[in-house]
N, CA, C and O atoms as CSV, one atom per row, in Angstrom:
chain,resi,resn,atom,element,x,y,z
A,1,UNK,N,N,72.675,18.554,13.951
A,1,UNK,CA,C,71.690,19.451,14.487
A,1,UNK,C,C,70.970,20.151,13.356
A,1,UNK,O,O,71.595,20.619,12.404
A,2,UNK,N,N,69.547,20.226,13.472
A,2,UNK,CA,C,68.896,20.653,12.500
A,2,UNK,C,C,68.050,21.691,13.257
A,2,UNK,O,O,67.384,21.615,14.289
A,3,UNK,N,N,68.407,23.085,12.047
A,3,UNK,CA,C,67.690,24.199,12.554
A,3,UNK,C,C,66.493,24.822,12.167
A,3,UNK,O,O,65.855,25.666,12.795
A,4,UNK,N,N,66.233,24.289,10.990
A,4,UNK,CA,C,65.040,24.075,10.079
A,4,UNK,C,C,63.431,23.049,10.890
A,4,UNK,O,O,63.194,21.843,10.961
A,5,UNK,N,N,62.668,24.275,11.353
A,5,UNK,CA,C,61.542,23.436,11.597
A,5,UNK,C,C,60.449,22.761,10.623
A,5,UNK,O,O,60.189,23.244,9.521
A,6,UNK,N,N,60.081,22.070,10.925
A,6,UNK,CA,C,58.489,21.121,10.535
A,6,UNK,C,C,57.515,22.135,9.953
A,6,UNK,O,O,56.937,22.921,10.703
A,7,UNK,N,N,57.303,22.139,8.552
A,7,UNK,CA,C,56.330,22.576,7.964
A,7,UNK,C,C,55.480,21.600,8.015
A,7,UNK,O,O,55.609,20.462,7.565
A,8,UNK,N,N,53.983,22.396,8.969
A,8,UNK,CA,C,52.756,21.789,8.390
A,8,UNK,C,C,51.601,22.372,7.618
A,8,UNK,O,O,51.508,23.589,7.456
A,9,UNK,N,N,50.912,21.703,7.245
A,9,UNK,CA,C,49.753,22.215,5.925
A,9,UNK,C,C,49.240,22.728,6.715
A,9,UNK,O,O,49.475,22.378,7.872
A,10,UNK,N,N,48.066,24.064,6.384
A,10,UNK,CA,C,47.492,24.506,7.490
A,10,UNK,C,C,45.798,24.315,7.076
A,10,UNK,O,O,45.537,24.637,5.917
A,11,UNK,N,N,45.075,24.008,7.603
A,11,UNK,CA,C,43.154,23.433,6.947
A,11,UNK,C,C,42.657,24.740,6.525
A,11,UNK,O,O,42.631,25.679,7.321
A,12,UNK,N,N,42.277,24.847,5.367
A,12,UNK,CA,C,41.627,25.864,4.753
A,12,UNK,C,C,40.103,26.061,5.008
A,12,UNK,O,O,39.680,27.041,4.395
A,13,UNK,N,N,39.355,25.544,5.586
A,13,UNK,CA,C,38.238,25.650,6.197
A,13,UNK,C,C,37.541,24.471,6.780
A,13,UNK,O,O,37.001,23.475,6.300
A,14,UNK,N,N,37.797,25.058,8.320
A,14,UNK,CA,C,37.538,23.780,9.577
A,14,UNK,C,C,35.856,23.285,9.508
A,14,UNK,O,O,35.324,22.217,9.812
A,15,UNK,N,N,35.252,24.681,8.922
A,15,UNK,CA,C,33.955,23.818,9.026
A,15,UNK,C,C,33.049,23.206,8.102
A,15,UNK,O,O,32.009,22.611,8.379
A,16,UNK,N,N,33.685,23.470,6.673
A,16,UNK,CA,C,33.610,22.558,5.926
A,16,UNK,C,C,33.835,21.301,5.655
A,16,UNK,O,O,32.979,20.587,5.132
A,17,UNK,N,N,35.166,20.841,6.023
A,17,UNK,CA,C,35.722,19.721,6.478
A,17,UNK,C,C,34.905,18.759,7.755
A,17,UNK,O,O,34.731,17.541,7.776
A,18,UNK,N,N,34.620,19.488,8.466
A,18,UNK,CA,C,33.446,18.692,9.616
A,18,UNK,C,C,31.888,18.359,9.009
A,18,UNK,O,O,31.193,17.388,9.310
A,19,UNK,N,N,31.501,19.618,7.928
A,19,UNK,CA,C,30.297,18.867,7.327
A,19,UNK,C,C,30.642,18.042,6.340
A,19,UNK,O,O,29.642,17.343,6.175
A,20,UNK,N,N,31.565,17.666,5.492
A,20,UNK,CA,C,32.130,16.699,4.906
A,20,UNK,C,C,32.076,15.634,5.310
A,20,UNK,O,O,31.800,14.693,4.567
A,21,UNK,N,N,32.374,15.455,6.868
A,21,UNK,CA,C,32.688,14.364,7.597
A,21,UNK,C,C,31.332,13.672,8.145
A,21,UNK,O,O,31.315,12.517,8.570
A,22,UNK,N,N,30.057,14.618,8.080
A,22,UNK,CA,C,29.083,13.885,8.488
A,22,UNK,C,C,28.288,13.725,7.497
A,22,UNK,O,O,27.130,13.408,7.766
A,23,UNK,N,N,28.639,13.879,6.236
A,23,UNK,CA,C,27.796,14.066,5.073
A,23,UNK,C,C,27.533,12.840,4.785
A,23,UNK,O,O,26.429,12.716,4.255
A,24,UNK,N,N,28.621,11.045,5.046
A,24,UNK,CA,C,27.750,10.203,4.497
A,24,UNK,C,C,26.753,9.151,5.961
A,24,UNK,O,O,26.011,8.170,5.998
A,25,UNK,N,N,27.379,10.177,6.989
A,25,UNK,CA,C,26.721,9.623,8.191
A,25,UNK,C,C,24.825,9.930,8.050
A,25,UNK,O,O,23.940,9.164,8.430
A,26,UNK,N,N,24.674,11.172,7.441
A,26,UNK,CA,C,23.784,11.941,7.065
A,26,UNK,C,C,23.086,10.908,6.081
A,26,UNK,O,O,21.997,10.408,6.364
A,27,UNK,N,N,23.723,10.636,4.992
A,27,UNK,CA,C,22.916,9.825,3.547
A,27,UNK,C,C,22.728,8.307,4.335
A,27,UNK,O,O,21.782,7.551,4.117
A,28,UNK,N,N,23.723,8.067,5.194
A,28,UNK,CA,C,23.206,6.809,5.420
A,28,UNK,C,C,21.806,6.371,6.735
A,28,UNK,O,O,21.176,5.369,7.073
A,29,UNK,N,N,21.889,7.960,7.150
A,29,UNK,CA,C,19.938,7.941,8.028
A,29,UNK,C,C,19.101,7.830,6.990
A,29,UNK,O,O,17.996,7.317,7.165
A,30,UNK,N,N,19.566,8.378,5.518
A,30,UNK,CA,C,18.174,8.736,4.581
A,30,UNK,C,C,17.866,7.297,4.433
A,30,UNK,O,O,16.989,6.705,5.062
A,31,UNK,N,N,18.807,6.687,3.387
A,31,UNK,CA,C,18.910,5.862,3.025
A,31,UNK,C,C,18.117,4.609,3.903
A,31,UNK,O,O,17.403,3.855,3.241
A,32,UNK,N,N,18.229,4.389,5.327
A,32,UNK,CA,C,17.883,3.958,6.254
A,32,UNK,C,C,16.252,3.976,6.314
A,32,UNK,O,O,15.411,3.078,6.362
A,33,UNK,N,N,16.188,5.270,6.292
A,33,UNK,CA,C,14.574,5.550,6.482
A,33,UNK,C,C,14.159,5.314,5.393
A,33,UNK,O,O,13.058,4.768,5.322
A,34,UNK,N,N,14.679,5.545,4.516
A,34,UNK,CA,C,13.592,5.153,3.006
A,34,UNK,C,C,13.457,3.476,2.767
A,34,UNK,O,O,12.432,2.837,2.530
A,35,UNK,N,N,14.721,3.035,2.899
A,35,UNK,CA,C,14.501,1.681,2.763
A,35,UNK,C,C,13.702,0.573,3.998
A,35,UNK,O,O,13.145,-0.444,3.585
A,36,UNK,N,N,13.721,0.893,5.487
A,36,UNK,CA,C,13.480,0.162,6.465
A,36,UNK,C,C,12.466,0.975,7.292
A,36,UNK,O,O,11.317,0.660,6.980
A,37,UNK,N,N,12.507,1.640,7.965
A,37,UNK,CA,C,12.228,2.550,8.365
A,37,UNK,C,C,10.410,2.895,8.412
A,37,UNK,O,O,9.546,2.761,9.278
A,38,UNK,N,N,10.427,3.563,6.513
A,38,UNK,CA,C,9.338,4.311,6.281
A,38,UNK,C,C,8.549,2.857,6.083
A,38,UNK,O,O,7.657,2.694,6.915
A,39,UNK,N,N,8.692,1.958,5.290
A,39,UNK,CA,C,7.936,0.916,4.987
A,39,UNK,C,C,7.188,0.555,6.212
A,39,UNK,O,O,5.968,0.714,6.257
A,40,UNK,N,N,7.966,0.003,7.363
A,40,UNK,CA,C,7.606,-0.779,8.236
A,40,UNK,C,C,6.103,-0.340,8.993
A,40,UNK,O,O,5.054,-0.961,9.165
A,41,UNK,N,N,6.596,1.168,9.379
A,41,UNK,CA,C,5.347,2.465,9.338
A,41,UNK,C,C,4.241,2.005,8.812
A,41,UNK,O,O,3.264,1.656,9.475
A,42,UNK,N,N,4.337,1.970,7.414
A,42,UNK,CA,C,3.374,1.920,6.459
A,42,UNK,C,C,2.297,0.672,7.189
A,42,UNK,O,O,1.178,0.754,7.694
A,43,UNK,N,N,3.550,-0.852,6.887
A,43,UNK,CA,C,2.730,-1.470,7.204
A,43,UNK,C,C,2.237,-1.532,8.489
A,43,UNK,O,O,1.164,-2.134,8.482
A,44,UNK,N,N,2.553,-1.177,9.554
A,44,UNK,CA,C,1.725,-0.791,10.738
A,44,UNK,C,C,0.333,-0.453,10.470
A,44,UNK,O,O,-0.717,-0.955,10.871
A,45,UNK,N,N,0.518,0.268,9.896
A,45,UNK,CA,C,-0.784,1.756,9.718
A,45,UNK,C,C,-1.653,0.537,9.391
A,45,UNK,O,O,-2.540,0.048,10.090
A,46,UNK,N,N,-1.169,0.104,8.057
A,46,UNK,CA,C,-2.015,-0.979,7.761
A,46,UNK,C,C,-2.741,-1.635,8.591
A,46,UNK,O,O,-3.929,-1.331,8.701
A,47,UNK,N,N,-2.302,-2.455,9.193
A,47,UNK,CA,C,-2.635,-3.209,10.152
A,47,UNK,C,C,-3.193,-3.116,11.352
A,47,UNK,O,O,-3.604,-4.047,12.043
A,48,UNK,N,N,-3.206,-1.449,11.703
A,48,UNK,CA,C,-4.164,-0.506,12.410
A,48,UNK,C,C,-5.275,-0.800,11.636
A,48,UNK,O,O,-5.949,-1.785,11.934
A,49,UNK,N,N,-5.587,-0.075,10.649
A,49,UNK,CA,C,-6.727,-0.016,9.943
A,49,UNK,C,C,-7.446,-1.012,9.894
A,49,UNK,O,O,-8.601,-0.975,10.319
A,50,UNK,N,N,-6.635,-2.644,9.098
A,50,UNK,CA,C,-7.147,-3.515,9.077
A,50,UNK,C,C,-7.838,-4.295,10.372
A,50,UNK,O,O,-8.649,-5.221,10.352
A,51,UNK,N,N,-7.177,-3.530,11.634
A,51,UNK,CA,C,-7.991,-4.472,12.777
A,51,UNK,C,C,-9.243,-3.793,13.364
A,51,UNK,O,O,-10.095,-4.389,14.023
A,52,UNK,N,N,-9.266,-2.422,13.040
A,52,UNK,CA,C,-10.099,-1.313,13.273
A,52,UNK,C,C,-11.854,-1.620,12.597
A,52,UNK,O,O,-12.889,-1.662,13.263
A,53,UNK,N,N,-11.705,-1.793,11.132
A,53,UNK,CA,C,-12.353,-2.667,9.950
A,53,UNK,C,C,-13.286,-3.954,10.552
A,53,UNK,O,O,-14.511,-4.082,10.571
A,54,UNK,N,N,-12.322,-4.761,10.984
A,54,UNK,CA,C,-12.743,-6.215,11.416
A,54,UNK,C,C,-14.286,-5.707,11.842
A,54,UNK,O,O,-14.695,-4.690,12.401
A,55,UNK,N,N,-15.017,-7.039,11.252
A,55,UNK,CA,C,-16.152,-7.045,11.726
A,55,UNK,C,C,-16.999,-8.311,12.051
A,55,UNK,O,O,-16.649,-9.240,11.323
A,56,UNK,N,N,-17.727,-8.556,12.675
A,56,UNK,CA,C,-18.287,-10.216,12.481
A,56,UNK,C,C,-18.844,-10.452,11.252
A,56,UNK,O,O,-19.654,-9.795,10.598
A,57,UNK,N,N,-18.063,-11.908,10.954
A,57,UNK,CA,C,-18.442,-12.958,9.925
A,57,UNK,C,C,-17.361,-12.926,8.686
A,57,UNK,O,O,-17.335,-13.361,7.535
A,58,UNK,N,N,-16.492,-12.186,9.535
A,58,UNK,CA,C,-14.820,-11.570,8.647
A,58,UNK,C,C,-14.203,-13.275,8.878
A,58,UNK,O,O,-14.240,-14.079,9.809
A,59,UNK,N,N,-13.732,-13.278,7.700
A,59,UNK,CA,C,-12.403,-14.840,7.374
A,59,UNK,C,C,-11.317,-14.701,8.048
A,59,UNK,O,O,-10.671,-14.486,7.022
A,60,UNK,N,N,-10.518,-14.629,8.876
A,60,UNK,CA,C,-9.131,-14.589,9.405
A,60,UNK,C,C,-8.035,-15.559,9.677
A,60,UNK,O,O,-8.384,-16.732,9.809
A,61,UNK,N,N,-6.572,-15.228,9.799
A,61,UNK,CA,C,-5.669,-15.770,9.888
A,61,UNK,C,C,-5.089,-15.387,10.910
A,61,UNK,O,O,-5.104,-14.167,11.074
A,62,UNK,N,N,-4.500,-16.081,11.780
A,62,UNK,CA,C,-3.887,-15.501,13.046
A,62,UNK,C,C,-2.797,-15.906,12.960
A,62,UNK,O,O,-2.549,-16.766,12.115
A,63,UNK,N,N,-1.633,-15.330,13.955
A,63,UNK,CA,C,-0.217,-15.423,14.263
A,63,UNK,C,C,0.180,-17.037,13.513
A,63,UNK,O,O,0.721,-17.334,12.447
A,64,UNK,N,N,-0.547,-18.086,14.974
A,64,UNK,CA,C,-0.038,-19.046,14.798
A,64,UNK,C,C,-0.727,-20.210,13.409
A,64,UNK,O,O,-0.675,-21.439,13.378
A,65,UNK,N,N,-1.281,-19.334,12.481
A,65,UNK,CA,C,-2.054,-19.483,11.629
A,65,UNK,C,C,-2.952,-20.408,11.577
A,65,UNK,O,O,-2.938,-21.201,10.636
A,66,UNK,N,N,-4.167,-20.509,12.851
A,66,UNK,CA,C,-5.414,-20.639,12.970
A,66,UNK,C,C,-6.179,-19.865,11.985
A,66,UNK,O,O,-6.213,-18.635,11.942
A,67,UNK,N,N,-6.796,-20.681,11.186
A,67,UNK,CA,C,-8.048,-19.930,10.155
A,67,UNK,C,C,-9.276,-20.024,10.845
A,67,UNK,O,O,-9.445,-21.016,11.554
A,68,UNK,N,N,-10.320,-19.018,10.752
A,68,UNK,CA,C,-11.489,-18.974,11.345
A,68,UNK,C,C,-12.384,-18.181,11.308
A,68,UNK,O,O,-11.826,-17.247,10.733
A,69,UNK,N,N,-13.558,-17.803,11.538
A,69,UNK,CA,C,-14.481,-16.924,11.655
A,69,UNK,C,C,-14.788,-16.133,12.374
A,69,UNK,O,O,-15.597,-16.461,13.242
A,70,UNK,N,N,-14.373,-14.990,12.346
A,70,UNK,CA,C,-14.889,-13.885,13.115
A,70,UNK,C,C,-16.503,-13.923,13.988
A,70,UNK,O,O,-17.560,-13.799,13.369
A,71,UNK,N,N,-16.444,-14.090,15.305
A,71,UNK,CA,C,-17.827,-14.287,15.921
A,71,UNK,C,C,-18.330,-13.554,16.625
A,71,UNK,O,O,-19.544,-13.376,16.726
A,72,UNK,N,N,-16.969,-12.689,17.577
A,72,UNK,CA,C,-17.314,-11.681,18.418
A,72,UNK,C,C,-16.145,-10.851,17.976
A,72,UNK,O,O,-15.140,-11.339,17.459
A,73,UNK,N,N,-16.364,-9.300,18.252
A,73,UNK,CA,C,-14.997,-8.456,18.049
A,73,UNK,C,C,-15.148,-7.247,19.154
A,73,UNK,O,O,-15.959,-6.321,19.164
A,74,UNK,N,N,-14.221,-7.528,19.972
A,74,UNK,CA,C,-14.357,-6.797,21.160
A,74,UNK,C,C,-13.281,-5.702,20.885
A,74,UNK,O,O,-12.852,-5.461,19.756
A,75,UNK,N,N,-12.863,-5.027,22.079
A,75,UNK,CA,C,-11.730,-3.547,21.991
A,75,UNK,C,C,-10.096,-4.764,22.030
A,75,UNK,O,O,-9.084,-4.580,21.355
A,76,UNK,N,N,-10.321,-5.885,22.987
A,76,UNK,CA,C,-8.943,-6.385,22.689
A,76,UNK,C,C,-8.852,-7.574,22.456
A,76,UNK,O,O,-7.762,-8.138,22.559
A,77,UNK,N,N,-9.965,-8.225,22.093
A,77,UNK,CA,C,-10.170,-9.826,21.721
A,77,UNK,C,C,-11.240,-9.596,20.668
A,77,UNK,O,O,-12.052,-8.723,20.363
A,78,UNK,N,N,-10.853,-10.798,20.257
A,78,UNK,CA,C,-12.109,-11.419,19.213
A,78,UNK,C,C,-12.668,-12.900,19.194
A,78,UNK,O,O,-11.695,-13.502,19.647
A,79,UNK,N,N,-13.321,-13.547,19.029
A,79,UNK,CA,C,-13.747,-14.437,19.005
A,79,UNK,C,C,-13.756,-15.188,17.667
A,79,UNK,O,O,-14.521,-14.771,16.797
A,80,UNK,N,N,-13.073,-16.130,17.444
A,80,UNK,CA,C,-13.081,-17.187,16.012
A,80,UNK,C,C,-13.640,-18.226,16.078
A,80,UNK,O,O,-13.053,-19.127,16.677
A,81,UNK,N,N,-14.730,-18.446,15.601
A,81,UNK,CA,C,-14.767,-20.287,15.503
A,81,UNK,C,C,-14.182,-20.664,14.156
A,81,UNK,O,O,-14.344,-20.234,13.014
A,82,UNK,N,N,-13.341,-21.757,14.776
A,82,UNK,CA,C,-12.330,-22.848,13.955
A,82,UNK,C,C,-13.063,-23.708,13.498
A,82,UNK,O,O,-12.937,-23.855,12.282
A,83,UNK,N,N,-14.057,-24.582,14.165
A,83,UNK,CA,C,-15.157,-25.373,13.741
A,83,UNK,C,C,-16.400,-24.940,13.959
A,83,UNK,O,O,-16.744,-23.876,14.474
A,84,UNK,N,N,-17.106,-25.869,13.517
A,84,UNK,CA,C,-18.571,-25.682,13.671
A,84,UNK,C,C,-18.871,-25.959,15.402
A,84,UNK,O,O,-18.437,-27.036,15.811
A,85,UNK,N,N,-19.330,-25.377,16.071
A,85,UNK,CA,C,-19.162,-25.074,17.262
A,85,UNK,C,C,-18.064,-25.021,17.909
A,85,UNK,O,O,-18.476,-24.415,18.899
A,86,UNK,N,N,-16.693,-25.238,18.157
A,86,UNK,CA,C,-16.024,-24.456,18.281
A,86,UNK,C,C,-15.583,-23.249,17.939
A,86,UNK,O,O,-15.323,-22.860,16.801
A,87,UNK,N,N,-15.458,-22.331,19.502
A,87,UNK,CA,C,-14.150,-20.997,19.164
A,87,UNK,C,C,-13.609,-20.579,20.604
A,87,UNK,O,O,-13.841,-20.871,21.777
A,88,UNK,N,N,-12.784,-19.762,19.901
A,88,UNK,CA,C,-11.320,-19.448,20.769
A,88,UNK,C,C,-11.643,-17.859,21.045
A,88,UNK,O,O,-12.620,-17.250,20.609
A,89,UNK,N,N,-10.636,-17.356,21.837
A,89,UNK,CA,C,-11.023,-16.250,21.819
A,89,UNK,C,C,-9.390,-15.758,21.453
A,89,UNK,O,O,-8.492,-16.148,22.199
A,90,UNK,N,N,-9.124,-15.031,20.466
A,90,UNK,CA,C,-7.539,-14.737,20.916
A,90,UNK,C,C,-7.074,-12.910,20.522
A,90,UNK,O,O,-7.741,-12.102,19.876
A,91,UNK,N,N,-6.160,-12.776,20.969
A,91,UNK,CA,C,-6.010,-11.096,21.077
A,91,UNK,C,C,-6.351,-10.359,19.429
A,91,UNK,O,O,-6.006,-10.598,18.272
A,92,UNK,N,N,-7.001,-9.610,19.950
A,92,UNK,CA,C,-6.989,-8.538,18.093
A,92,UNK,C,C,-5.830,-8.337,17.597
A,92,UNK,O,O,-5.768,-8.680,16.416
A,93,UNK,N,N,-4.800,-7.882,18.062
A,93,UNK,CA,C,-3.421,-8.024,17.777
A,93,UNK,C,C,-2.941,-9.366,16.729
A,93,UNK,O,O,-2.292,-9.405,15.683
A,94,UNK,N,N,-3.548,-10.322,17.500
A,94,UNK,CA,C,-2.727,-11.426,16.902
A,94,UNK,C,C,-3.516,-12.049,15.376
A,94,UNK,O,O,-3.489,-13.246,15.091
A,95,UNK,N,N,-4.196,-10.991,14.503
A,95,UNK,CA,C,-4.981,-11.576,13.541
A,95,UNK,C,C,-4.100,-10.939,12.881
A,95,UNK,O,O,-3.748,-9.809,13.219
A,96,UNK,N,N,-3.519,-11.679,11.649
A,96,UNK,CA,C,-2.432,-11.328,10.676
A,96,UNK,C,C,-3.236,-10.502,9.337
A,96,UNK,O,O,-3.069,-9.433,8.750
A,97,UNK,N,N,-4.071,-11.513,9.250
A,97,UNK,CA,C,-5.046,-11.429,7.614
A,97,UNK,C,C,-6.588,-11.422,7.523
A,97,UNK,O,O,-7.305,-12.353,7.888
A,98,UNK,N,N,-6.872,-10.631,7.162
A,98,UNK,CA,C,-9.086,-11.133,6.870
A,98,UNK,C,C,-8.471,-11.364,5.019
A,98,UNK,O,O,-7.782,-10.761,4.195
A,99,UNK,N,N,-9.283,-12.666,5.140
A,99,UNK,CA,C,-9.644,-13.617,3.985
A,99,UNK,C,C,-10.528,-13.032,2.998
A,99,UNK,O,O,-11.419,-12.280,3.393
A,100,UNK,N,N,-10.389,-13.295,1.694
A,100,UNK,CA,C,-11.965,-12.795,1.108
A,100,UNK,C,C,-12.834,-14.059,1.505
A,100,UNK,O,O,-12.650,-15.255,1.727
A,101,UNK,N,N,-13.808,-13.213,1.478
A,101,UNK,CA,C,-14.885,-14.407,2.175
A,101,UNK,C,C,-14.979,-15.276,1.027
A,101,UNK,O,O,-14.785,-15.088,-0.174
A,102,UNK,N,N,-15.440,-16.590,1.928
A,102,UNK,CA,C,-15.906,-17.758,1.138
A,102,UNK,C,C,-14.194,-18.715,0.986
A,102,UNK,O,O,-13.968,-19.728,0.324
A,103,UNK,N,N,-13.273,-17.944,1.834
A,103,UNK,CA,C,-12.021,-19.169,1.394
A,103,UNK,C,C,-12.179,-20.259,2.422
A,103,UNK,O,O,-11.653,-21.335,2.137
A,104,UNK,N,N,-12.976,-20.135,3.855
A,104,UNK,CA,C,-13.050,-21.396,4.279
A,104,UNK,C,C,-13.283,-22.681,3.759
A,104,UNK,O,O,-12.689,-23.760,3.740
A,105,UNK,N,N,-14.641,-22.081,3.226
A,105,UNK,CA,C,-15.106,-22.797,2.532
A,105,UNK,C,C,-14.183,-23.936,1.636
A,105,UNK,O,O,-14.102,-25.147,1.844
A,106,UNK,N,N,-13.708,-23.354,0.872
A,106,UNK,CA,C,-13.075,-23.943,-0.093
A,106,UNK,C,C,-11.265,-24.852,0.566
A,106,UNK,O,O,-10.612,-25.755,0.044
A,107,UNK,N,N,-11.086,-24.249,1.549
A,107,UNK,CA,C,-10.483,-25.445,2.130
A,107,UNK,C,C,-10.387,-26.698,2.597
A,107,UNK,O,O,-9.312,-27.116,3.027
């Protein structure tokens, strides 16, 4: 029989120890946002701008990487001709790139 109880340690400050505990939960949102996050933003914006810009007789590249000429540019379509009388009409959304002019050409 043992009459001697259980010493335990007792926490010298509970709420330090809890911000401790979220401190690398914390670095790993930063970390997050700086690396993935903020970029992706960026390039959005970009790509706002760049479809905003578009204008007729602009070079473009689309999704499924159709190259072509800007012919019409509406609020949610645009118009490309691919050939010489042909064009398509396909969403503003889906234009990846404007070309410097003159690369048709040279394809």
């Amino acid at each position: 029989m043992s009459f001697i109880s259980n010493a335990f340690a007792q926490g010298t400050g509970g709420t330090e120890s809890s911000l401790m505990s979220f401190l690398p939960l914390i670095l790993m949102f930063g970390v997050l946002y700086f690396i993935m996050i903020r970029p992706q933003m960026k390039r959005q914006k970009e790509h706002r701008n760049m479809l905003a810009e578009m204008a007729k007789g602009d070079e473009v590249v689309t999704n499924g990487g159709i190259v072509g000429k800007v012919t019409k540019v509406g609020d949610a379509y645009v118009g490309v001709e691919i050939s010489e009388g042909t064009e398509i009409t396909v969403q503003k959304a889906s234009v990846t790139t404007i070309l410097p002019k003159g690369t048709i050409k040279s394809l």
